[in-house]
mmCIF file as Biopython writes it, N, C-alpha, C and O atoms, coordinates in Angstrom:
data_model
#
loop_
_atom_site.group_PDB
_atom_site.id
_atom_site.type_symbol
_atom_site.label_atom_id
_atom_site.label_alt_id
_atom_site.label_comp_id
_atom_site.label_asym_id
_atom_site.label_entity_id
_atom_site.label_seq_id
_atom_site.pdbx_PDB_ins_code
_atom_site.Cartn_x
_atom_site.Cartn_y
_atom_site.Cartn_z
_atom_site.occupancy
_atom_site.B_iso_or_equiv
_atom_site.auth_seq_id
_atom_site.auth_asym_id
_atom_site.pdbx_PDB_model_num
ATOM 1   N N  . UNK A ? 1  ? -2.968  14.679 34.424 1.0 0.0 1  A 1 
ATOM 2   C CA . UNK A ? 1  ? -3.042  13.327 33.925 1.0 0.0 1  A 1 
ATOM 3   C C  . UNK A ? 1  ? -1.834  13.065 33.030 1.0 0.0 1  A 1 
ATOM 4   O O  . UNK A ? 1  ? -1.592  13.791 32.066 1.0 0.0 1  A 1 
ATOM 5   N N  . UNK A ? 2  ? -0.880  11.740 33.450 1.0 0.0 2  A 1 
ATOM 6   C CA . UNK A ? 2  ? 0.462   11.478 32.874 1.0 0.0 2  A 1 
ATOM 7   C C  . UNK A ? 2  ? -0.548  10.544 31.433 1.0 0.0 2  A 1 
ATOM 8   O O  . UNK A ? 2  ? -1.514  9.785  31.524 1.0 0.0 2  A 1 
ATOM 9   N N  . UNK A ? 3  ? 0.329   11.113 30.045 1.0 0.0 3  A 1 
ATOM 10  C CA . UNK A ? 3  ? -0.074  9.949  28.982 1.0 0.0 3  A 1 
ATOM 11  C C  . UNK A ? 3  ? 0.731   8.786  28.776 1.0 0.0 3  A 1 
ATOM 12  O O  . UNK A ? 3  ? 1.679   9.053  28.038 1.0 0.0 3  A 1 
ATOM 13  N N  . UNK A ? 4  ? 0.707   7.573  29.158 1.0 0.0 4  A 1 
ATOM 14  C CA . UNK A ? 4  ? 1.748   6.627  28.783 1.0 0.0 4  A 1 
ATOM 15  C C  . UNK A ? 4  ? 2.124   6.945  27.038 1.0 0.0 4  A 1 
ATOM 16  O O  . UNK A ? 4  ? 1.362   7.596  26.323 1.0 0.0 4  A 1 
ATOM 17  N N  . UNK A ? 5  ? 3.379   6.373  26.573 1.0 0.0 5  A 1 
ATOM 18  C CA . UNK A ? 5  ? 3.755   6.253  25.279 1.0 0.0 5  A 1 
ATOM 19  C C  . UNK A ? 5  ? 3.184   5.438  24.277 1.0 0.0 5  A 1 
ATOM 20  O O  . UNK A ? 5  ? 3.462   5.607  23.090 1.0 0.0 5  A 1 
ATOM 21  N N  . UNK A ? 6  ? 2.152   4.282  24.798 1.0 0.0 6  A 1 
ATOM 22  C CA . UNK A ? 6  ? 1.400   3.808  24.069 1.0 0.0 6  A 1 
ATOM 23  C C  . UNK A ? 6  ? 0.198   4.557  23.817 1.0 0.0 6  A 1 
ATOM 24  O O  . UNK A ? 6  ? -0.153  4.530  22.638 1.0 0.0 6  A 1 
ATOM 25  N N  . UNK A ? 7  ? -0.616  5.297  24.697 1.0 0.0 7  A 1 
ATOM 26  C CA . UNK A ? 7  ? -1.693  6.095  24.641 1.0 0.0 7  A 1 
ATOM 27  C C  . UNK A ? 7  ? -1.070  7.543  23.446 1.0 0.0 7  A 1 
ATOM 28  O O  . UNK A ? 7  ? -1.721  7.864  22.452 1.0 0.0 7  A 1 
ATOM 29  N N  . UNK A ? 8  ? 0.065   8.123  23.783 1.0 0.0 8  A 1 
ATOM 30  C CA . UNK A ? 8  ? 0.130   8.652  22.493 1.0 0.0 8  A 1 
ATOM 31  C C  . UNK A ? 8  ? 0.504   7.955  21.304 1.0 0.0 8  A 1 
ATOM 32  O O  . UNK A ? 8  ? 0.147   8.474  20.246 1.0 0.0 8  A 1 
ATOM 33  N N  . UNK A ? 9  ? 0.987   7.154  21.268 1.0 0.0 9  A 1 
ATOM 34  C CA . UNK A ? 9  ? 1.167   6.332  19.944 1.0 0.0 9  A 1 
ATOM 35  C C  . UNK A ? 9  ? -0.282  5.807  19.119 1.0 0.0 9  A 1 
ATOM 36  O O  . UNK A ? 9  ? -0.425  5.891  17.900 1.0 0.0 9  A 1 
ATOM 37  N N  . UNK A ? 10 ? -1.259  5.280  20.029 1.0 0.0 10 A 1 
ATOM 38  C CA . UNK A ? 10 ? -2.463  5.351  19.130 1.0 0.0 10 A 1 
ATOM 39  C C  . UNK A ? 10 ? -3.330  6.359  19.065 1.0 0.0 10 A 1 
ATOM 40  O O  . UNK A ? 10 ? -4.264  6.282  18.266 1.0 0.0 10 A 1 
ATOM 41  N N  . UNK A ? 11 ? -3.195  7.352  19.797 1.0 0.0 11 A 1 
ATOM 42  C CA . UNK A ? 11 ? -3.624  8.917  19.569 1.0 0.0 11 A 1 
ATOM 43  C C  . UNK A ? 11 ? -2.945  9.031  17.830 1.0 0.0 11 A 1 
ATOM 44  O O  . UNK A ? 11 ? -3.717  9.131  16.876 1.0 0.0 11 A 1 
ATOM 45  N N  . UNK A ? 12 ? -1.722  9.001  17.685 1.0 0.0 12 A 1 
ATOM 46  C CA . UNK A ? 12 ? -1.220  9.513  16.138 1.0 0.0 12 A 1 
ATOM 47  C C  . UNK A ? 12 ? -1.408  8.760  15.472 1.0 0.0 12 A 1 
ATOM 48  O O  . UNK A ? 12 ? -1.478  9.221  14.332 1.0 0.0 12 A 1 
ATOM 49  N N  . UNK A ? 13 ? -1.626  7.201  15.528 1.0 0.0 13 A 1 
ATOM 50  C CA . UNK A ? 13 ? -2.022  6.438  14.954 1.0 0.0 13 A 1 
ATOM 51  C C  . UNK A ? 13 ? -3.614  6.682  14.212 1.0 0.0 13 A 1 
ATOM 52  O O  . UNK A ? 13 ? -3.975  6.467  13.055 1.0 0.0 13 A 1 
ATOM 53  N N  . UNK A ? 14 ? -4.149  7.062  15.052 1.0 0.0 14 A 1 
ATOM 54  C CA . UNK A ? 14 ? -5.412  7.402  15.093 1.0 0.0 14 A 1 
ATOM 55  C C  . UNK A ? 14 ? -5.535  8.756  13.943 1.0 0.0 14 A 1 
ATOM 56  O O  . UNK A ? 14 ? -6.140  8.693  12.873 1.0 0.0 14 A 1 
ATOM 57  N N  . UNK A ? 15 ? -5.086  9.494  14.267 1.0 0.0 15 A 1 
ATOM 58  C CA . UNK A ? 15 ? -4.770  10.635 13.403 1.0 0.0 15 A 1 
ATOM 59  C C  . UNK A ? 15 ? -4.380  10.783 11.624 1.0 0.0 15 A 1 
ATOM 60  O O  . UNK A ? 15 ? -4.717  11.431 10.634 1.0 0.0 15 A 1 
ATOM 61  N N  . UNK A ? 16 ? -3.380  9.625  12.073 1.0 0.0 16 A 1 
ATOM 62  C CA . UNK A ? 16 ? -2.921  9.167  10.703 1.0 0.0 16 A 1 
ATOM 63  C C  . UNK A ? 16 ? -4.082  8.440  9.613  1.0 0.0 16 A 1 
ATOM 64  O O  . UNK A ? 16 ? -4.186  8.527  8.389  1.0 0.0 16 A 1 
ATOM 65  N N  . UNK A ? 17 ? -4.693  7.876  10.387 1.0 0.0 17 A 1 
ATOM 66  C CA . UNK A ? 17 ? -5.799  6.896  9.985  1.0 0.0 17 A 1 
ATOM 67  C C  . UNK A ? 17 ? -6.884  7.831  9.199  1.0 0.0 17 A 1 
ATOM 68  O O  . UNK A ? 17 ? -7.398  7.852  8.081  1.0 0.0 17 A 1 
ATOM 69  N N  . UNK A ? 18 ? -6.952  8.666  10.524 1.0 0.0 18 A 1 
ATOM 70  C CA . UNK A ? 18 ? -8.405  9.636  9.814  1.0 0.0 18 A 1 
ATOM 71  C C  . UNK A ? 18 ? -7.773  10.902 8.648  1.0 0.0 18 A 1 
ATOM 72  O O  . UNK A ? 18 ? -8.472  11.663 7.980  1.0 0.0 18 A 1 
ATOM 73  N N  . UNK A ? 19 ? -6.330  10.832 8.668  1.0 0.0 19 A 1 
ATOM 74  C CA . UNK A ? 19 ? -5.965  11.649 7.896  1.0 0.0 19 A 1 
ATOM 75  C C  . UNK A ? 19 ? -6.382  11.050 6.174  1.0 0.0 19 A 1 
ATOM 76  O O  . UNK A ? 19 ? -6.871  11.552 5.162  1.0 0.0 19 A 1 
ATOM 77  N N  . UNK A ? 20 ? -6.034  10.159 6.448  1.0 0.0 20 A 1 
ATOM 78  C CA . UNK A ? 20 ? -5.803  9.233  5.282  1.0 0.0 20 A 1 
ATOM 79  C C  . UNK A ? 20 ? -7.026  9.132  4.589  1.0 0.0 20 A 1 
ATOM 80  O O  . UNK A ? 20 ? -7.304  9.338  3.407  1.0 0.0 20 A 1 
ATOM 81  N N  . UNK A ? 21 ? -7.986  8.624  5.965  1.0 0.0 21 A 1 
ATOM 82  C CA . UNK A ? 21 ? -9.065  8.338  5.154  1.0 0.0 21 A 1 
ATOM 83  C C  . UNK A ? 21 ? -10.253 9.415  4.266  1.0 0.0 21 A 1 
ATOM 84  O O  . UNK A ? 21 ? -11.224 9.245  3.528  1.0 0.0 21 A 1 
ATOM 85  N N  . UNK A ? 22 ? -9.507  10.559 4.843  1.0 0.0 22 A 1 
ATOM 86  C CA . UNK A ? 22 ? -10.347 11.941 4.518  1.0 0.0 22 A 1 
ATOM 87  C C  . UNK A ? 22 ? -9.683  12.201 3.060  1.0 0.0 22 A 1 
ATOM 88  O O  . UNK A ? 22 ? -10.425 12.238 2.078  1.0 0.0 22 A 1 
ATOM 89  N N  . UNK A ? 23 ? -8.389  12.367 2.932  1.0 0.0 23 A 1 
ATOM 90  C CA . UNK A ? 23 ? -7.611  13.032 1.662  1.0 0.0 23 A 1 
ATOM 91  C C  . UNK A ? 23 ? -7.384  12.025 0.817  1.0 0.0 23 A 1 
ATOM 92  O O  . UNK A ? 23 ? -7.205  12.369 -0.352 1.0 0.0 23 A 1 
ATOM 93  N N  . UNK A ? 24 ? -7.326  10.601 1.117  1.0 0.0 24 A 1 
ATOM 94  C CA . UNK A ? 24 ? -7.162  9.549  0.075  1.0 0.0 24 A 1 
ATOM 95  C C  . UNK A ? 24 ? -5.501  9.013  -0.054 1.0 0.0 24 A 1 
ATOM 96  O O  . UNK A ? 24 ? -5.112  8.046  -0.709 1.0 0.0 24 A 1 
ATOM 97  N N  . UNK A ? 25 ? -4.749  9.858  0.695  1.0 0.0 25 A 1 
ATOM 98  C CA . UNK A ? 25 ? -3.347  10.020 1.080  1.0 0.0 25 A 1 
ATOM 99  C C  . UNK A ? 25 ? -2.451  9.223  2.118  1.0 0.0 25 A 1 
ATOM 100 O O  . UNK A ? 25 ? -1.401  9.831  2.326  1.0 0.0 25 A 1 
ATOM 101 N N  . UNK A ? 26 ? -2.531  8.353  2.640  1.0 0.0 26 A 1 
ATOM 102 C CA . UNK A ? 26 ? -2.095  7.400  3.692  1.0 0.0 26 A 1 
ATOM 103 C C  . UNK A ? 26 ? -0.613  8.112  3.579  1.0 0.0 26 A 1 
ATOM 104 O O  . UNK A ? 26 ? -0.110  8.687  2.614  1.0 0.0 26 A 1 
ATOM 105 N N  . UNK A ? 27 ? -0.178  7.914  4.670  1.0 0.0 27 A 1 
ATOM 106 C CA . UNK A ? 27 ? 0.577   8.377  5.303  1.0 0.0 27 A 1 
ATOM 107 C C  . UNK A ? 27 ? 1.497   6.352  5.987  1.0 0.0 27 A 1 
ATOM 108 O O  . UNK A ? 27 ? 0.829   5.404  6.400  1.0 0.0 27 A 1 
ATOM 109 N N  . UNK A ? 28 ? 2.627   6.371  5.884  1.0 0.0 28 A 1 
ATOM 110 C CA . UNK A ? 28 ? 2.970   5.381  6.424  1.0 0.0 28 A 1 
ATOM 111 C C  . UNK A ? 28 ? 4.146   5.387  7.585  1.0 0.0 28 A 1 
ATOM 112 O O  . UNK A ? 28 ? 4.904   4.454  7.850  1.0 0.0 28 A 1 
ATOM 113 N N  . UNK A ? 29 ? 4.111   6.295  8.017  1.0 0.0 29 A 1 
ATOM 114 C CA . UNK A ? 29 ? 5.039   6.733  9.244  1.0 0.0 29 A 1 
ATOM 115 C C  . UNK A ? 29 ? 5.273   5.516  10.067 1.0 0.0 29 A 1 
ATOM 116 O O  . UNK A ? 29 ? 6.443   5.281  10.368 1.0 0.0 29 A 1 
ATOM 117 N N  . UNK A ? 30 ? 4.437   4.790  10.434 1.0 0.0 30 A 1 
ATOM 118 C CA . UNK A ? 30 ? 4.617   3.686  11.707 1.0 0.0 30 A 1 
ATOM 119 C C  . UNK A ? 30 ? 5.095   2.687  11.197 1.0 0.0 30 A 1 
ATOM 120 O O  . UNK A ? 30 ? 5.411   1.748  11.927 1.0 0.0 30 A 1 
ATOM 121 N N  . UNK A ? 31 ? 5.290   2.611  9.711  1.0 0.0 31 A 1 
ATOM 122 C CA . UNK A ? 31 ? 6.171   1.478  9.530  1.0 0.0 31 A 1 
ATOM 123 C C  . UNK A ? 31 ? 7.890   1.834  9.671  1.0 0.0 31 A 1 
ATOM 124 O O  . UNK A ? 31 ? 8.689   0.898  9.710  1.0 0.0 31 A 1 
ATOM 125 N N  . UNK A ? 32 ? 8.252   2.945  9.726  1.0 0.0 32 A 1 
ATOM 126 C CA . UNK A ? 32 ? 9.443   3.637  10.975 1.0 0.0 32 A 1 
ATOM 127 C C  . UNK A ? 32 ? 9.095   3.313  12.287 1.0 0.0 32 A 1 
ATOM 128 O O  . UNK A ? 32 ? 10.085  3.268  13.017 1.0 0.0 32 A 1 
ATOM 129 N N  . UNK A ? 33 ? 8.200   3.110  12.759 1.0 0.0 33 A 1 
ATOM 130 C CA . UNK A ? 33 ? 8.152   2.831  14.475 1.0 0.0 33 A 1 
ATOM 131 C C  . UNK A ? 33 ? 7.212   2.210  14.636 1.0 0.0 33 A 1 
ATOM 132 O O  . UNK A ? 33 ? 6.146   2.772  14.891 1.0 0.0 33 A 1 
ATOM 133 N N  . UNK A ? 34 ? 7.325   0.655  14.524 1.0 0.0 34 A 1 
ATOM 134 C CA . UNK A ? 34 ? 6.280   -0.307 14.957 1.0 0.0 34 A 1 
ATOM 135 C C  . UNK A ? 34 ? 6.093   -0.057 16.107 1.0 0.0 34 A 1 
ATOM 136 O O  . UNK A ? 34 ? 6.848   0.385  16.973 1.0 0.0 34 A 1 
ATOM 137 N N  . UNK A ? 35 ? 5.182   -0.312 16.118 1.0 0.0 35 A 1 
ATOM 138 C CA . UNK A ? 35 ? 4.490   -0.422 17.455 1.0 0.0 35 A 1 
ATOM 139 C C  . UNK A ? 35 ? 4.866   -0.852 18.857 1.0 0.0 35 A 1 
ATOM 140 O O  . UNK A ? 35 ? 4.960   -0.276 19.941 1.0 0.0 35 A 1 
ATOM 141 N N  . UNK A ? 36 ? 5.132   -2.693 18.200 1.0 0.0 36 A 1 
ATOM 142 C CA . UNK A ? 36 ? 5.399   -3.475 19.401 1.0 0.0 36 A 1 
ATOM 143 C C  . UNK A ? 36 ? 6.628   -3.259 19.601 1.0 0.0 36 A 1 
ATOM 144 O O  . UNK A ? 36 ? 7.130   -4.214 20.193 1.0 0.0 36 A 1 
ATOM 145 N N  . UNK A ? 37 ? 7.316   -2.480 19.393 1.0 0.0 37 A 1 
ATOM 146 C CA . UNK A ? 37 ? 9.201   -2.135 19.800 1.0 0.0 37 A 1 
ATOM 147 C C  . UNK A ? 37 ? 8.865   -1.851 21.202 1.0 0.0 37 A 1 
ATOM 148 O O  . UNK A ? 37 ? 9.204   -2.434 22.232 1.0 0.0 37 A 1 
ATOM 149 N N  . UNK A ? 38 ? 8.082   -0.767 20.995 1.0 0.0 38 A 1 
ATOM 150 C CA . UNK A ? 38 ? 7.436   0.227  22.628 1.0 0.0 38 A 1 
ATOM 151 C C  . UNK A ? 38 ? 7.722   -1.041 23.662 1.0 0.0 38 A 1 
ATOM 152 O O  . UNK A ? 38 ? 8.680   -1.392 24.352 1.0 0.0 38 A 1 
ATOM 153 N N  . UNK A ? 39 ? 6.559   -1.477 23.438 1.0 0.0 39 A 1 
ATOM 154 C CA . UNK A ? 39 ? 6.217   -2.594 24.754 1.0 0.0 39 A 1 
ATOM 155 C C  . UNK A ? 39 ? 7.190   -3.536 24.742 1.0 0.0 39 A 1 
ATOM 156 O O  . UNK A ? 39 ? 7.799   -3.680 25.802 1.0 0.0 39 A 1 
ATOM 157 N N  . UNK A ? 40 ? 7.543   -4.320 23.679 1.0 0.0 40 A 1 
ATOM 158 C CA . UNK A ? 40 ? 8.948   -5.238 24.040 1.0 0.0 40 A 1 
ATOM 159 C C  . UNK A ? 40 ? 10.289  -4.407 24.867 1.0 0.0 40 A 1 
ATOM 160 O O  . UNK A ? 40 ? 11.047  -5.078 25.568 1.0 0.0 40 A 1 
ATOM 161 N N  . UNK A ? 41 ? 10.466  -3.100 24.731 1.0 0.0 41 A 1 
ATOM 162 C CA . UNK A ? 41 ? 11.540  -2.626 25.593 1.0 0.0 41 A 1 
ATOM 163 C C  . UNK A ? 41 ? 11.049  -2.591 27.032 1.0 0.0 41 A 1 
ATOM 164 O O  . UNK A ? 41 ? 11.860  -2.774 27.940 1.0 0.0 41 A 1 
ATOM 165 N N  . UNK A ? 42 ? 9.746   -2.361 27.289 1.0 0.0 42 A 1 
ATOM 166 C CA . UNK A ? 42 ? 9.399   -2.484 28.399 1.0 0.0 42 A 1 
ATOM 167 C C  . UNK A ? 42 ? 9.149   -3.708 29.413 1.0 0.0 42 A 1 
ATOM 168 O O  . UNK A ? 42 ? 9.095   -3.758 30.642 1.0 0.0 42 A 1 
ATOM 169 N N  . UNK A ? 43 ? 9.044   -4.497 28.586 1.0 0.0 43 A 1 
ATOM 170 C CA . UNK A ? 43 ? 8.831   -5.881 29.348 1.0 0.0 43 A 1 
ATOM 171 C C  . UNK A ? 43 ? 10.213  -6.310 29.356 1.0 0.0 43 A 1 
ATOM 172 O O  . UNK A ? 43 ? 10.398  -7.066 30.309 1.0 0.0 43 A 1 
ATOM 173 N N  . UNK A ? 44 ? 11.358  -6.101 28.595 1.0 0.0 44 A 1 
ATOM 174 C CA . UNK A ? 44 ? 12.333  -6.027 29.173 1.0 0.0 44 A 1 
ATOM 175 C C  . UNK A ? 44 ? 12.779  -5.425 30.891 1.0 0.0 44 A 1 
ATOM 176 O O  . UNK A ? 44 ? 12.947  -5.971 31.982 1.0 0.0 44 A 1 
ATOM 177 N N  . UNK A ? 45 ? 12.844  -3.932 30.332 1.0 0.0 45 A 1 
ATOM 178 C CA . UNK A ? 45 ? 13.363  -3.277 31.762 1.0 0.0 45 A 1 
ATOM 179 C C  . UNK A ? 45 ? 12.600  -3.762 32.542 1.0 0.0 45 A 1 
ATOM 180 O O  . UNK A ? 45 ? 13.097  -3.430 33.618 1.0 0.0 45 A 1 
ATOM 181 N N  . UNK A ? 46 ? 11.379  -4.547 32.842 1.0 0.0 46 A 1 
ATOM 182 C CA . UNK A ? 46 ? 10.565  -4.998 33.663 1.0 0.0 46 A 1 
ATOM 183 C C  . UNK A ? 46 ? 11.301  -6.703 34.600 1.0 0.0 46 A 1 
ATOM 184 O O  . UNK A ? 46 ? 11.135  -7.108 35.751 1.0 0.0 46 A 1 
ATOM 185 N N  . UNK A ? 47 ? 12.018  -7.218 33.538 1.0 0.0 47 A 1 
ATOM 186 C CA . UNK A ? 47 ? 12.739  -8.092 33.584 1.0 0.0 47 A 1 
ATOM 187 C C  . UNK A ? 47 ? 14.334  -7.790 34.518 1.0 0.0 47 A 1 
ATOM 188 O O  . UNK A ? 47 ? 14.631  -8.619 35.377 1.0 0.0 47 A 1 
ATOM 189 N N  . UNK A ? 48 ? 15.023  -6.908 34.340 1.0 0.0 48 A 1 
ATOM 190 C CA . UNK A ? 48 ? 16.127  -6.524 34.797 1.0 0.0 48 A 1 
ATOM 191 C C  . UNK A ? 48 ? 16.188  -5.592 36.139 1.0 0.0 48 A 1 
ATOM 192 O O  . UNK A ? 48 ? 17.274  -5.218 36.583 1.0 0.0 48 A 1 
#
């Protein structure tokens, strides 16, 4: 089974979340890599 890059992105997302919410510690990594960058490059190359 192939994982698309969005399926791991809310896999760590996910991770991050429950990390946080366990230790009290948030973690802000994804504001380095929004999200919607992913899919806007893709609906590009989808375009060309």
């Amino acid at each position: 089974m192939k994982l698309s890059k969005t399926t791991i992105l809310y896999a760590l997302a996910a991770i991050v979340t429950i990390y946080g919410l366990v230790t009290g510690r948030f973690l802000f990594i994804f504001l380095a890599f929004p999200l919607g960058l992913f899919s806007f490059m893709n609906k590009n190359d989808k375009n060309n």
